[in-house]
N, C-alpha and C positions, 0 to 999 in steps of 0.2 A: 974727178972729184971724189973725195972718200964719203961713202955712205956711212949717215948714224943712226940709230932706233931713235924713234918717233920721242920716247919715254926721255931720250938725253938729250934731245933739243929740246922738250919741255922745261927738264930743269934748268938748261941755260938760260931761257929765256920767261920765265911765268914770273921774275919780279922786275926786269928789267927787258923793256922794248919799246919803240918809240907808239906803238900800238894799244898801250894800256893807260886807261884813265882811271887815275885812283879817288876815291869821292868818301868822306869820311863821314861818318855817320851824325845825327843832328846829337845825339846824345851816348852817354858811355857804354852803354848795355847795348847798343843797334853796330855798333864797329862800324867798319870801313869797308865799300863795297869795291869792285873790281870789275872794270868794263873795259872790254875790246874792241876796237875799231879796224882790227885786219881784213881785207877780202877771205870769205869763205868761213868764216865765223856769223852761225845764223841766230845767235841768240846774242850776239853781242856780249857776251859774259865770259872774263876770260878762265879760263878751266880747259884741263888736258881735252876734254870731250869732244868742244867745239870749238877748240883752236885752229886758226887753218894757219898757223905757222909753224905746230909741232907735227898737225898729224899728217901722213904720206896722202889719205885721199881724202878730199874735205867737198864740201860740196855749195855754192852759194846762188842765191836768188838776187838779181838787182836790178832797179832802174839802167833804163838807158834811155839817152835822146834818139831818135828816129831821124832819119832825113826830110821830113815836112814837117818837123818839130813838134810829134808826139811822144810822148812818154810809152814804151815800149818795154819790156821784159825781158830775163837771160839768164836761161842754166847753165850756170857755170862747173867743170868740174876739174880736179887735177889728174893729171894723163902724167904715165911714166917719163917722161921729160923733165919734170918739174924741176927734179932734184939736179939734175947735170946741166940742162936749159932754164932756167926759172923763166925766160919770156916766153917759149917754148911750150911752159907745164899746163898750161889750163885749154880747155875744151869748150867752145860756150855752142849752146844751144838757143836759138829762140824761141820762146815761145809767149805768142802772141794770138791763143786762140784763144777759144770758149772754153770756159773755167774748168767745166769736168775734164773735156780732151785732156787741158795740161795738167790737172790732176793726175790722171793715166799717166800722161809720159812723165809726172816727177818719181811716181810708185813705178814703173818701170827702169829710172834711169836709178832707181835710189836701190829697193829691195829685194823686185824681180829681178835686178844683176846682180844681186850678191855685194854691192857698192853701200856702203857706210848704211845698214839697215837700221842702225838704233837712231837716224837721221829725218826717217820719214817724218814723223809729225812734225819735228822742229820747219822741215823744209816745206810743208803741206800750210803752217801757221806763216811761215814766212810771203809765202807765193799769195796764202788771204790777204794781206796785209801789204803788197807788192801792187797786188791786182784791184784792191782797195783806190792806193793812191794814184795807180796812173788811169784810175776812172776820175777820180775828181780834176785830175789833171787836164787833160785830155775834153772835159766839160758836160761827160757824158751824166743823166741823172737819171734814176729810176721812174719809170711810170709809175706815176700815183692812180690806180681805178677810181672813177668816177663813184661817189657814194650815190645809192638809188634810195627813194623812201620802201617802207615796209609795202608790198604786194604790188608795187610798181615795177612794172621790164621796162 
């Protein structure tokens, strides 16, 4: 298969893909916004940055079902296959621990490799927001502390 720059499959595809949701603005001065729905696009907004159809390494955060039907997490990332294999191209990681652990290993897998560093926050806001919903999912709630009155233990 003949390889292209990241930059000429952008242009092929940033007005036309079955992946773009066009949404027109409520009045003249607001225009038209532009949303993505591709895997590996974490801001959902389509633009060369966070396209995971133009760029060679993209990186995505997403739900998964579990096998005793919990909501479950997974780093996803694209591996040199992509391009010649597309089923082939993506790498996923679990990660199903305690929030800082997978914090570490997204800052490890994102900027400590050298792997799409201008990515970290997008993927840091995404995995809050991941880890958010497969708590509400899953049934889990915060301990509320008991309120004590004033000089009372």
């Amino acid at each position: 298969m003949v390889q292209a720059s990241d930059s000429l499959i952008w242009l092929c595809v940033r007005n036309n893909n079955s992946f773009l949701k066009k949404k027109n603005g409520s009045t003249s001065r607001s225009g038209s916004v532009h949303f993505s729905t591709e895997k590996g696009n974490l801001y959902s907004i389509s633009s060369f940055k966070y396209s995971g159809l133009a760029q060679s390494k993209t990186i995505d955060i997403s739900c998964v079902e579990g096998d005793d039907s919990r909501a479950k997490a997974v780093l996803s990332t694209k591996t040199t296959k992509a391009s010649s294999a597309p089923s082939k191209g993506s790498a996923a990681t679990p990660i199903n621990k305690n929030f800082r652990r997978v914090e570490k290993t997204i800052t490890s897998q994102t900027a400590a490799n050298y792997y799409r560093q201008d990515l970290k926050s997008a993927a840091l806001a995404k995995w809050s927001a991941v880890y958010r919903a497969n708590r509400n999912k899953n049934g889990v709630t915060k301990v509320v502390p008991v309120k004590k009155g004033r000089g009372k233990l």
